[in-house]
PDB file with one MODEL, atoms N, CA, C and O in Angstrom:
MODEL        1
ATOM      1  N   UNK A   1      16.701 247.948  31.419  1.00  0.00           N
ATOM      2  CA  UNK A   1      16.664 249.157  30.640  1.00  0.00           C
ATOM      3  C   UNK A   1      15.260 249.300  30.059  1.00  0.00           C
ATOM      4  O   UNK A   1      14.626 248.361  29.577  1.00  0.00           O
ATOM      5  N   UNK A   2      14.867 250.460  30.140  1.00  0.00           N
ATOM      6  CA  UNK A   2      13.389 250.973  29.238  1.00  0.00           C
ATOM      7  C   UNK A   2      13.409 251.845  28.123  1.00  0.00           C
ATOM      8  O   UNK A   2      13.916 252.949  27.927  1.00  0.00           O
ATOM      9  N   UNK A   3      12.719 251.057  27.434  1.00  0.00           N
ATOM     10  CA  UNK A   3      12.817 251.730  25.873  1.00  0.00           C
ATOM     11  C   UNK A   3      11.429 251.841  25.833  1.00  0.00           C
ATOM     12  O   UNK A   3      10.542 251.044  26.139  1.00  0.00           O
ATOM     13  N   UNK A   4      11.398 253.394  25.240  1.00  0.00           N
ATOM     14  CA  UNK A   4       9.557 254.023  25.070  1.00  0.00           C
ATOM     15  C   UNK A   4       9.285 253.500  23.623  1.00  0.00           C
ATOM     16  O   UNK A   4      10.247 253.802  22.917  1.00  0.00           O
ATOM     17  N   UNK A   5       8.670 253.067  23.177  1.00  0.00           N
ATOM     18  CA  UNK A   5       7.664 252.550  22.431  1.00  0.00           C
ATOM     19  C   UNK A   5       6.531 253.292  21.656  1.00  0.00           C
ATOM     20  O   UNK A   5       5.347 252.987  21.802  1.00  0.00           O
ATOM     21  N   UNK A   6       6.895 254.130  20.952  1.00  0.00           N
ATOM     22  CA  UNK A   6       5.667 254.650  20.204  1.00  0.00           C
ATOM     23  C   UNK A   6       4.689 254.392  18.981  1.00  0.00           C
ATOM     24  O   UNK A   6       5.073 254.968  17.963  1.00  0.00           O
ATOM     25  N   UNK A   7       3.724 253.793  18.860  1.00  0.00           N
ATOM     26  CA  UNK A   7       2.675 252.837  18.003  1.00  0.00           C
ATOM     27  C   UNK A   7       1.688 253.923  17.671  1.00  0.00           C
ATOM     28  O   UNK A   7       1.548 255.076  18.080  1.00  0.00           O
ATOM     29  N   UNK A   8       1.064 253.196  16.819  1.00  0.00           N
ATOM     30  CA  UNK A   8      -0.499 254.472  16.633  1.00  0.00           C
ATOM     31  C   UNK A   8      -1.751 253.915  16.923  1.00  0.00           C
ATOM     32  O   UNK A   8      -2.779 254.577  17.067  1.00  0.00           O
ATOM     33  N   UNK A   9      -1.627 252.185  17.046  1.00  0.00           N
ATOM     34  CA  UNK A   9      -2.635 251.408  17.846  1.00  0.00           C
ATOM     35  C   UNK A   9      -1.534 250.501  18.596  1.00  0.00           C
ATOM     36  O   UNK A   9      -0.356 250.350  18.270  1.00  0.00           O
ATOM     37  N   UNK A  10      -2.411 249.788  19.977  1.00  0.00           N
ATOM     38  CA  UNK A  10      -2.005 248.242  20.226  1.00  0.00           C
ATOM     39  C   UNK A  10      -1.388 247.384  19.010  1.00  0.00           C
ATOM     40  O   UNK A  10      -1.992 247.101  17.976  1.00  0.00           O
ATOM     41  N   UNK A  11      -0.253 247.076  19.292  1.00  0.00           N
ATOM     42  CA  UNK A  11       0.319 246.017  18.538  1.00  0.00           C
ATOM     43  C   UNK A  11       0.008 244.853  19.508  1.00  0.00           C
ATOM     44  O   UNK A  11      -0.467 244.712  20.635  1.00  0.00           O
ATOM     45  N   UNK A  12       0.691 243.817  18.153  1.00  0.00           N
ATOM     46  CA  UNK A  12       0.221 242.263  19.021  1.00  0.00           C
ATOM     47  C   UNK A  12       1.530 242.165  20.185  1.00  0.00           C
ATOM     48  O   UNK A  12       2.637 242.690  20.307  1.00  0.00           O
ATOM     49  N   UNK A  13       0.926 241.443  20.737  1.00  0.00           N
ATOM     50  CA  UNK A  13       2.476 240.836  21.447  1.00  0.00           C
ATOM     51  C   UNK A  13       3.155 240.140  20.610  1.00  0.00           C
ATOM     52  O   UNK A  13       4.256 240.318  21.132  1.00  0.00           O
ATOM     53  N   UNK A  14       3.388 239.424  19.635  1.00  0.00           N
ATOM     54  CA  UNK A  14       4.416 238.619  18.907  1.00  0.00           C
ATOM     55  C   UNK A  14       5.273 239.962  18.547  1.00  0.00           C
ATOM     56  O   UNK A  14       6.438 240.139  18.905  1.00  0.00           O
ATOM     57  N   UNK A  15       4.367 241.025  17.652  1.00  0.00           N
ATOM     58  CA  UNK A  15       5.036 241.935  17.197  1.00  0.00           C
ATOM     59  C   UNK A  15       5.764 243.278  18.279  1.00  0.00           C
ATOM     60  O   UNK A  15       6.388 244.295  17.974  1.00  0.00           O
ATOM     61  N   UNK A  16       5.425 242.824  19.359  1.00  0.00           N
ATOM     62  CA  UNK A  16       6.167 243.743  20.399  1.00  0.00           C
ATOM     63  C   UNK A  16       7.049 243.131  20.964  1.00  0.00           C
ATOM     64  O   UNK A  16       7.834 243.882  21.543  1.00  0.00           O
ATOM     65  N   UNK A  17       7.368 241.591  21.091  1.00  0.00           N
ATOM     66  CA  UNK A  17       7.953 241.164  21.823  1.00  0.00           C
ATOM     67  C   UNK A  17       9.248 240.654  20.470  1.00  0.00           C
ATOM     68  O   UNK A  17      10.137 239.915  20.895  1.00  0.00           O
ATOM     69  N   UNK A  18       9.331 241.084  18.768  1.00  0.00           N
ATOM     70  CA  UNK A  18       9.701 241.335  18.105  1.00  0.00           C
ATOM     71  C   UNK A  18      11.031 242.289  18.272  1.00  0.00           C
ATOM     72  O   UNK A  18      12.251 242.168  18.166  1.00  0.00           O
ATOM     73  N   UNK A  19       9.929 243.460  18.643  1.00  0.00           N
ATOM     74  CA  UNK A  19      10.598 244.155  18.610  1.00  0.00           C
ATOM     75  C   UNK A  19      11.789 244.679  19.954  1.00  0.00           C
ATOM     76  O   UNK A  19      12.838 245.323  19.924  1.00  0.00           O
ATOM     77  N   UNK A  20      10.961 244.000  21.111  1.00  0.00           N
ATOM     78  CA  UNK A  20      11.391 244.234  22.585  1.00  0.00           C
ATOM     79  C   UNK A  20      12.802 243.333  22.066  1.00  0.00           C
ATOM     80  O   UNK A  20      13.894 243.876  22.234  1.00  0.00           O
ATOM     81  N   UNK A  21      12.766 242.399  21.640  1.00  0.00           N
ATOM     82  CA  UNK A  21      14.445 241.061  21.178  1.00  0.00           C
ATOM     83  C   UNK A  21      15.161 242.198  20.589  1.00  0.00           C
ATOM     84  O   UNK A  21      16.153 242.602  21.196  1.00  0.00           O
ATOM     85  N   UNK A  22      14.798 242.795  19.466  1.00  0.00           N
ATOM     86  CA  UNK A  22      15.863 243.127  18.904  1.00  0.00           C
ATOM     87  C   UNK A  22      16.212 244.768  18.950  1.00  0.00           C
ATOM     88  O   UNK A  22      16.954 245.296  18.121  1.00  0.00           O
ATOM     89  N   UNK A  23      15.619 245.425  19.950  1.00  0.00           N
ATOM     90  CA  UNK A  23      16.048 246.125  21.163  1.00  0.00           C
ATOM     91  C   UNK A  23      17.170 245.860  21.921  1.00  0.00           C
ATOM     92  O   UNK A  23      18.319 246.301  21.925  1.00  0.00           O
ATOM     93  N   UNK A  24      16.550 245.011  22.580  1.00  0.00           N
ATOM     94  CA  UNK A  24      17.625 244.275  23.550  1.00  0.00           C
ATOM     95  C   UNK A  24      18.875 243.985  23.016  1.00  0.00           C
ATOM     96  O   UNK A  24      19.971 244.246  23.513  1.00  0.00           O
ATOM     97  N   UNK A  25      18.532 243.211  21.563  1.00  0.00           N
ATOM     98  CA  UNK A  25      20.052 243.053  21.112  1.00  0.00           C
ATOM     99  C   UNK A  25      21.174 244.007  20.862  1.00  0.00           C
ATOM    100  O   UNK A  25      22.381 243.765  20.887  1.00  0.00           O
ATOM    101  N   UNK A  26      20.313 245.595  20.517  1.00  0.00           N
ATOM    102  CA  UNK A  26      21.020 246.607  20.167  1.00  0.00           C
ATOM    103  C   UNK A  26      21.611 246.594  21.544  1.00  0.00           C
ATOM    104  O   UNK A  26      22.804 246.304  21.631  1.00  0.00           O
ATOM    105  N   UNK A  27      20.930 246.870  22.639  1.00  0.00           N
ATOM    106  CA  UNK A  27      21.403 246.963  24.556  1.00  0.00           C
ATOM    107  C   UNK A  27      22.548 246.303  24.643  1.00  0.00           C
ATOM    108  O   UNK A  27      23.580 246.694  25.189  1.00  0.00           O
ATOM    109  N   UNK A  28      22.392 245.485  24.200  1.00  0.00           N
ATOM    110  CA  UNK A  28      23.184 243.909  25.033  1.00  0.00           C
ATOM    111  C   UNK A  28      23.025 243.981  26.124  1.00  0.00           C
ATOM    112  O   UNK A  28      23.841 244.011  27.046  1.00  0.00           O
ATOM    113  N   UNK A  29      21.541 244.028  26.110  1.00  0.00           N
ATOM    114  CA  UNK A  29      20.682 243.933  27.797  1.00  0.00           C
ATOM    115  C   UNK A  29      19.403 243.844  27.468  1.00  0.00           C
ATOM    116  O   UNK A  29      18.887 244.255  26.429  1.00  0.00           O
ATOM    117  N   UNK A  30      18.681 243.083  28.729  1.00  0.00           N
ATOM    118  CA  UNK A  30      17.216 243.138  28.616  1.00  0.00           C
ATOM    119  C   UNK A  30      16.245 244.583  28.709  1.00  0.00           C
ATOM    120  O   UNK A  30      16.311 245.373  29.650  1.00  0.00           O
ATOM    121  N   UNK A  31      15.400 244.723  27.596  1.00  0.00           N
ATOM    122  CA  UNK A  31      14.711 245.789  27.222  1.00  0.00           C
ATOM    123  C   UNK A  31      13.384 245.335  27.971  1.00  0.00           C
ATOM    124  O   UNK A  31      13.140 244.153  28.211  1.00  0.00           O
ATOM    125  N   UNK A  32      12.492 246.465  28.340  1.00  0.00           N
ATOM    126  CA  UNK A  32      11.333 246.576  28.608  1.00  0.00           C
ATOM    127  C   UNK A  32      10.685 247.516  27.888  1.00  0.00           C
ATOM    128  O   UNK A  32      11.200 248.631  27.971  1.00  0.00           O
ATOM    129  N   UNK A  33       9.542 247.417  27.078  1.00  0.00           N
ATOM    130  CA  UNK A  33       8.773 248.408  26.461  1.00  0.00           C
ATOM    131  C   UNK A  33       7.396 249.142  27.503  1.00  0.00           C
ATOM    132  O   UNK A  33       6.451 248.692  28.151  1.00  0.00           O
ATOM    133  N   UNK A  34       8.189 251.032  27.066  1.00  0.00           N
ATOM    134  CA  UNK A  34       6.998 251.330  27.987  1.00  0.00           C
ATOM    135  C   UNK A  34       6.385 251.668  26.423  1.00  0.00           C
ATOM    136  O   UNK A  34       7.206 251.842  25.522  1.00  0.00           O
ATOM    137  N   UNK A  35       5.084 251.746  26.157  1.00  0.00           N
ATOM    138  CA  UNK A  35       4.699 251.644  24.987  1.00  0.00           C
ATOM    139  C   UNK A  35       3.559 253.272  25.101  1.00  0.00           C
ATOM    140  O   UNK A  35       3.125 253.697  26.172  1.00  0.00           O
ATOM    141  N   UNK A  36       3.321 253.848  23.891  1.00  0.00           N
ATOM    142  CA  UNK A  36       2.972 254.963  23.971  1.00  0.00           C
ATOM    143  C   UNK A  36       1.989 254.760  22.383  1.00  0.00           C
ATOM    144  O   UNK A  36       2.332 254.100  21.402  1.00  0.00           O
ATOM    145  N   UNK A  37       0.720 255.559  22.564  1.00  0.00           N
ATOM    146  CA  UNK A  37      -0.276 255.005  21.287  1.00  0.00           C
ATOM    147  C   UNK A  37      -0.051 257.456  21.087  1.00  0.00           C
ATOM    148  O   UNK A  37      -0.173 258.503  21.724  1.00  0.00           O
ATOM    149  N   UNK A  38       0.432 256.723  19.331  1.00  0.00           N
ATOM    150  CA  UNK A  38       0.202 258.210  19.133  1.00  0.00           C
ATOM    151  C   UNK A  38      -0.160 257.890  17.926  1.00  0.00           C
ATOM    152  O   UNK A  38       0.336 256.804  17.624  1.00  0.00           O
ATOM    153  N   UNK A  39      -1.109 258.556  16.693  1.00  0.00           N
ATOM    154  CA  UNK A  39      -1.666 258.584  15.783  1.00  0.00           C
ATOM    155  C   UNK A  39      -1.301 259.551  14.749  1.00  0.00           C
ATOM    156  O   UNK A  39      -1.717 259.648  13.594  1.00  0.00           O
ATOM    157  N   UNK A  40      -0.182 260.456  15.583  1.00  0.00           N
ATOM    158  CA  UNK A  40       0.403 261.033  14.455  1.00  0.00           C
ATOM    159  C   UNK A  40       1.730 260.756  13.711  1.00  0.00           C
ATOM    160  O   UNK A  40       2.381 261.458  12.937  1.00  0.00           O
ATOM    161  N   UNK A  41       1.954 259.302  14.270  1.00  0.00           N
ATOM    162  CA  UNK A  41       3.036 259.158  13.414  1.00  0.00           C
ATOM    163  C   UNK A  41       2.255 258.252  12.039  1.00  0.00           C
ATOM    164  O   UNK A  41       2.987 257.807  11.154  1.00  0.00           O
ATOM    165  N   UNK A  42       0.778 258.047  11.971  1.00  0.00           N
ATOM    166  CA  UNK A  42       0.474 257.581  10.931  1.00  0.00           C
ATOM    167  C   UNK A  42       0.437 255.964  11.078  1.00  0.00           C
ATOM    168  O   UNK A  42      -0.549 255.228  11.040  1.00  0.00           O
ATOM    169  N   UNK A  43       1.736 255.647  11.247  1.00  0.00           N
ATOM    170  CA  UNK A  43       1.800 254.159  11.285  1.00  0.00           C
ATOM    171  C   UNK A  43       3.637 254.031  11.473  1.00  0.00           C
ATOM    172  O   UNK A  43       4.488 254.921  11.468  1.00  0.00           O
ATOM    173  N   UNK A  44       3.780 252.339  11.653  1.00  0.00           N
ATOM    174  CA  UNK A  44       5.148 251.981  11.995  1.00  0.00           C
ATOM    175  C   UNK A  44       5.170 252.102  13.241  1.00  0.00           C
ATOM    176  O   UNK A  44       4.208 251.891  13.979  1.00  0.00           O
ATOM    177  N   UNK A  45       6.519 252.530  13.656  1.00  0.00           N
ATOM    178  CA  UNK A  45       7.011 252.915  15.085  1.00  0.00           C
ATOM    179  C   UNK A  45       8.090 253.668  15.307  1.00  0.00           C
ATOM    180  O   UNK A  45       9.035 253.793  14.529  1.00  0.00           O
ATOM    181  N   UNK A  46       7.948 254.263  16.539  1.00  0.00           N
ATOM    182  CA  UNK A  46       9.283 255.100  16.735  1.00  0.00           C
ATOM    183  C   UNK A  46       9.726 254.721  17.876  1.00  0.00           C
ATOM    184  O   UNK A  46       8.875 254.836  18.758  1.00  0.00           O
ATOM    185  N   UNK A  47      10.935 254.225  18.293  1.00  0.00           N
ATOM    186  CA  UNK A  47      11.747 253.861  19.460  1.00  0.00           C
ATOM    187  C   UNK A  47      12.468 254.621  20.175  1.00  0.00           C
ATOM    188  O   UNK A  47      13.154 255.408  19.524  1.00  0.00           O
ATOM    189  N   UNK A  48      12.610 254.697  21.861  1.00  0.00           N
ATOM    190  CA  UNK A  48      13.503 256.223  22.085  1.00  0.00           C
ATOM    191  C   UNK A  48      14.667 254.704  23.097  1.00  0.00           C
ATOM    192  O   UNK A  48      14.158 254.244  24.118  1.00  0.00           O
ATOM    193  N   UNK A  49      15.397 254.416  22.866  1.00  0.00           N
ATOM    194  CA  UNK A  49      16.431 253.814  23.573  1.00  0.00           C
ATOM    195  C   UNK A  49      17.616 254.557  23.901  1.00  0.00           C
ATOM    196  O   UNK A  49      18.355 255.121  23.093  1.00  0.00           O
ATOM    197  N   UNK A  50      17.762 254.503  25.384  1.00  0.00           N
ATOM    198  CA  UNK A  50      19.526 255.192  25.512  1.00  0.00           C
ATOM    199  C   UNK A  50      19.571 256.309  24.727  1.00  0.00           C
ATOM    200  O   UNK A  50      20.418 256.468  23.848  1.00  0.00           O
ATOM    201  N   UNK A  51      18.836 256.976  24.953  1.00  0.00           N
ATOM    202  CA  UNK A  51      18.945 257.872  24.286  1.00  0.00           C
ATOM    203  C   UNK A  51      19.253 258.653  22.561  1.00  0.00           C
ATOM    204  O   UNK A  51      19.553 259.771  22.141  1.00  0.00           O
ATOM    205  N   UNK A  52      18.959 257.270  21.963  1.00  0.00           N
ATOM    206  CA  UNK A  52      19.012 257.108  20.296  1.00  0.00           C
ATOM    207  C   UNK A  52      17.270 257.037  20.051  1.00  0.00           C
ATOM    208  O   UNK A  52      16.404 256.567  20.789  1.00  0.00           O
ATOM    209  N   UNK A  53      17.173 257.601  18.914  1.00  0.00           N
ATOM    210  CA  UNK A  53      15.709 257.086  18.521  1.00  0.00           C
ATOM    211  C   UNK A  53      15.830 256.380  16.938  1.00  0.00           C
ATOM    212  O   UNK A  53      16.521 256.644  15.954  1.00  0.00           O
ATOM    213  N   UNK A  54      14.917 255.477  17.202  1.00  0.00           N
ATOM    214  CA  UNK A  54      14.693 254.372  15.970  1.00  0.00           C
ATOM    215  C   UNK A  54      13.508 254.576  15.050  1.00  0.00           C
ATOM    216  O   UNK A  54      12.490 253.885  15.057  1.00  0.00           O
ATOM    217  N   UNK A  55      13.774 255.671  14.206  1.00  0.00           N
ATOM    218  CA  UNK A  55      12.191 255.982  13.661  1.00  0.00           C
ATOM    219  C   UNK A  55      11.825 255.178  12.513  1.00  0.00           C
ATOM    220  O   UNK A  55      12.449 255.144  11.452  1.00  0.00           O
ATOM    221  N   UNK A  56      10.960 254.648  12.743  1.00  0.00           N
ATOM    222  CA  UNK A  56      10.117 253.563  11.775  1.00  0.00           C
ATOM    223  C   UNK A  56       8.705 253.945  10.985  1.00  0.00           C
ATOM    224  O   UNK A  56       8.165 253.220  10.150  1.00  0.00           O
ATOM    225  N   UNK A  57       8.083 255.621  11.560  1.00  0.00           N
ATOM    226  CA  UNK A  57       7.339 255.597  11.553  1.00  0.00           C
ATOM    227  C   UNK A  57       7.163 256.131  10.109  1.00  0.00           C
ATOM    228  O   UNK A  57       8.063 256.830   9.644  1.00  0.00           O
ATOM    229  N   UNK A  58       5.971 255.825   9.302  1.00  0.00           N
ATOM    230  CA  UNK A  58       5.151 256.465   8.145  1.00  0.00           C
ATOM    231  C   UNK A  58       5.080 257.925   8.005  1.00  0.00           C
ATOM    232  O   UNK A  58       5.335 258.387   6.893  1.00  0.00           O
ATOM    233  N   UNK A  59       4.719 258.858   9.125  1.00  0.00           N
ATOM    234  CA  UNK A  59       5.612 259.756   8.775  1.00  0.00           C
ATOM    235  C   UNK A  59       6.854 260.584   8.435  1.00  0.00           C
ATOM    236  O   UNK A  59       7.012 261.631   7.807  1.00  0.00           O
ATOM    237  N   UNK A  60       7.832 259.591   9.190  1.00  0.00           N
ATOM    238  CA  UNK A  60       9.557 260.029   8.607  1.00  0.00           C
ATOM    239  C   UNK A  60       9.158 259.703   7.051  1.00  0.00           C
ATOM    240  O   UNK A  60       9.114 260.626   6.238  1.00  0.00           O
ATOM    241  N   UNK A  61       8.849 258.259   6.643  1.00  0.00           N
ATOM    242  CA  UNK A  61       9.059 257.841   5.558  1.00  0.00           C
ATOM    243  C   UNK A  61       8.749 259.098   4.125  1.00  0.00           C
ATOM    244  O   UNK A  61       9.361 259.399   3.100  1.00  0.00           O
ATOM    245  N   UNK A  62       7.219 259.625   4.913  1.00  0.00           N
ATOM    246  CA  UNK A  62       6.670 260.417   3.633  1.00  0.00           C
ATOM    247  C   UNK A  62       7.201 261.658   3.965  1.00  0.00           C
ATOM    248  O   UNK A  62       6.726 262.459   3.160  1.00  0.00           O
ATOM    249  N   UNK A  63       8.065 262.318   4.868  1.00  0.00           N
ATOM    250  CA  UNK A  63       8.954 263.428   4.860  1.00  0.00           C
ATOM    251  C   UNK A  63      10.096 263.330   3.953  1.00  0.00           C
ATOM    252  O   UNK A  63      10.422 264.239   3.190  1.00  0.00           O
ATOM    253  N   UNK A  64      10.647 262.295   4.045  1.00  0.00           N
ATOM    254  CA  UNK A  64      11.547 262.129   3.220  1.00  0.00           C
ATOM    255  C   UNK A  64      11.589 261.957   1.679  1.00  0.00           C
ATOM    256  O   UNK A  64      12.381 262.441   0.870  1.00  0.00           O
ATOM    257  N   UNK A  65      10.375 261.020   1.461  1.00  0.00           N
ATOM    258  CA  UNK A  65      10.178 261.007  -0.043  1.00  0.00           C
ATOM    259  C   UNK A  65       9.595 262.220  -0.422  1.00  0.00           C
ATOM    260  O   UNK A  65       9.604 262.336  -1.648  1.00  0.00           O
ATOM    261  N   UNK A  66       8.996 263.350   0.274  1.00  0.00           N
ATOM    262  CA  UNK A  66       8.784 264.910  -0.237  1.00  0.00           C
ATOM    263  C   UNK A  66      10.054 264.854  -0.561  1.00  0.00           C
ATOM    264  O   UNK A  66      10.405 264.625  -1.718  1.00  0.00           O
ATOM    265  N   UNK A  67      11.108 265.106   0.669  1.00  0.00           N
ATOM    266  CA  UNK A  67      12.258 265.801   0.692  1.00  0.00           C
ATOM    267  C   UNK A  67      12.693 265.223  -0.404  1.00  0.00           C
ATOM    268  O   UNK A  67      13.644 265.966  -0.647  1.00  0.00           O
ATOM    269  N   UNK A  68      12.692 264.293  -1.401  1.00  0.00           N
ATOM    270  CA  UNK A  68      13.766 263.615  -2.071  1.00  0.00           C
ATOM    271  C   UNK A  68      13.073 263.726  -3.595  1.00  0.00           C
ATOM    272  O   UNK A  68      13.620 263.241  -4.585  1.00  0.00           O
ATOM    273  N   UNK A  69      11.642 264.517  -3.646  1.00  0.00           N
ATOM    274  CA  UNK A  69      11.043 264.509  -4.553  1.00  0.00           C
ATOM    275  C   UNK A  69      11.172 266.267  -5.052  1.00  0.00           C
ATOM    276  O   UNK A  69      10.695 266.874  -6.011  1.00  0.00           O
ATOM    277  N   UNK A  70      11.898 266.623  -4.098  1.00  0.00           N
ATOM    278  CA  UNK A  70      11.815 268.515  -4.002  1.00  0.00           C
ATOM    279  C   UNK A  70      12.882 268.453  -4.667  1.00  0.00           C
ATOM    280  O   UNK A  70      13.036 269.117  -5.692  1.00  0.00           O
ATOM    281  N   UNK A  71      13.782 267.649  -4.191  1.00  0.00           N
ATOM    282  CA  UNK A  71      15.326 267.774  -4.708  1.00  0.00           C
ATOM    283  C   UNK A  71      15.259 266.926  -6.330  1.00  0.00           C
ATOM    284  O   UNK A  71      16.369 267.002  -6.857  1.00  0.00           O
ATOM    285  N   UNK A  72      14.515 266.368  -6.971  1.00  0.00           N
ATOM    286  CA  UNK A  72      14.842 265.763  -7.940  1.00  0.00           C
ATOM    287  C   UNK A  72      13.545 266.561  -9.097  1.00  0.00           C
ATOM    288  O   UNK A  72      13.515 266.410 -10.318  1.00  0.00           O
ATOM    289  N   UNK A  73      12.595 267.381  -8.277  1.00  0.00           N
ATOM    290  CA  UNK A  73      11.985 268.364  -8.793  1.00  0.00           C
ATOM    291  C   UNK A  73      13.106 269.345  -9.616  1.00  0.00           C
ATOM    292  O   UNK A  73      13.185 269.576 -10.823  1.00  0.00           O
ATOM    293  N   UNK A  74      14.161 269.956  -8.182  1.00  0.00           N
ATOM    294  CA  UNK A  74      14.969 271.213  -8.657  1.00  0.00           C
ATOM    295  C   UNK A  74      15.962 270.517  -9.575  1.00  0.00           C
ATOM    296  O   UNK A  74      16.256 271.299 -10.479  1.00  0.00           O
ATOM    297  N   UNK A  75      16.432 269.651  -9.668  1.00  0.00           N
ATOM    298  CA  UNK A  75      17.498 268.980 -10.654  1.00  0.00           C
ATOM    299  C   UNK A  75      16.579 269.098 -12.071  1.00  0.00           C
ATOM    300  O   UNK A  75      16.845 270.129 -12.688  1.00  0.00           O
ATOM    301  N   UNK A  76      15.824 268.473 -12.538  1.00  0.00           N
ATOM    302  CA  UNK A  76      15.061 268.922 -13.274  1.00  0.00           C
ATOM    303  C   UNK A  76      14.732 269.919 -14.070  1.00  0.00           C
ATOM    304  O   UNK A  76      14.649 269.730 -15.283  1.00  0.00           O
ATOM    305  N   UNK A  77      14.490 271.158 -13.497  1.00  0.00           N
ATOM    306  CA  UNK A  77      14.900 272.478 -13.885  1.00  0.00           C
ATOM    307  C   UNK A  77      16.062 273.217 -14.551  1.00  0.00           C
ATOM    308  O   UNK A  77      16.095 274.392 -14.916  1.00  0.00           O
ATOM    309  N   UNK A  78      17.076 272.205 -14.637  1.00  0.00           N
ATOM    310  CA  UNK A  78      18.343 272.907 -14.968  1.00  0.00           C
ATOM    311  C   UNK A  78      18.536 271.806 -16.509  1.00  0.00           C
ATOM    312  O   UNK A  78      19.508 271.948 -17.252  1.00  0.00           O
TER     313      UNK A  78
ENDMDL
END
């Protein structure tokens, strides 16, 4: 099975082959990383397996803490 791999630089191999294990474990099969360098996720990683994605990346993170800072903005107000 191939799982795409999205980074914003080269990771090490310890830390890919990290992550390739516990891939696999989700599979309960051997994973192969096709690996993909994108810079707009900032940092972390994003995983596309079987069709699930595993987002790790620095940008989900700071979407969300907007999103969670908008909502505790409008609570506020009342």
């Amino acid at each position: 099975m191939i799982a795409k791999l999205t980074v914003t630089k080269q990771i090490t191999n310890t830390q890919m082959e990290a992550i390739r294990q516990k891939l696999s474990d989700i599979a309960q099969e051997n994973v192969t990383l096709q690996t993909v360098i994108d810079d707009a996720i900032i940092g972390g990683f994003v995983a596309e397996l079987n069709g699930k994605i595993y987002d790790c990346s620095l940008k989900t993170r700071l979407k969300e803490l907007q999103s969670y800072l908008k909502v505790a903005e409008n609570d506020n107000k009342y």
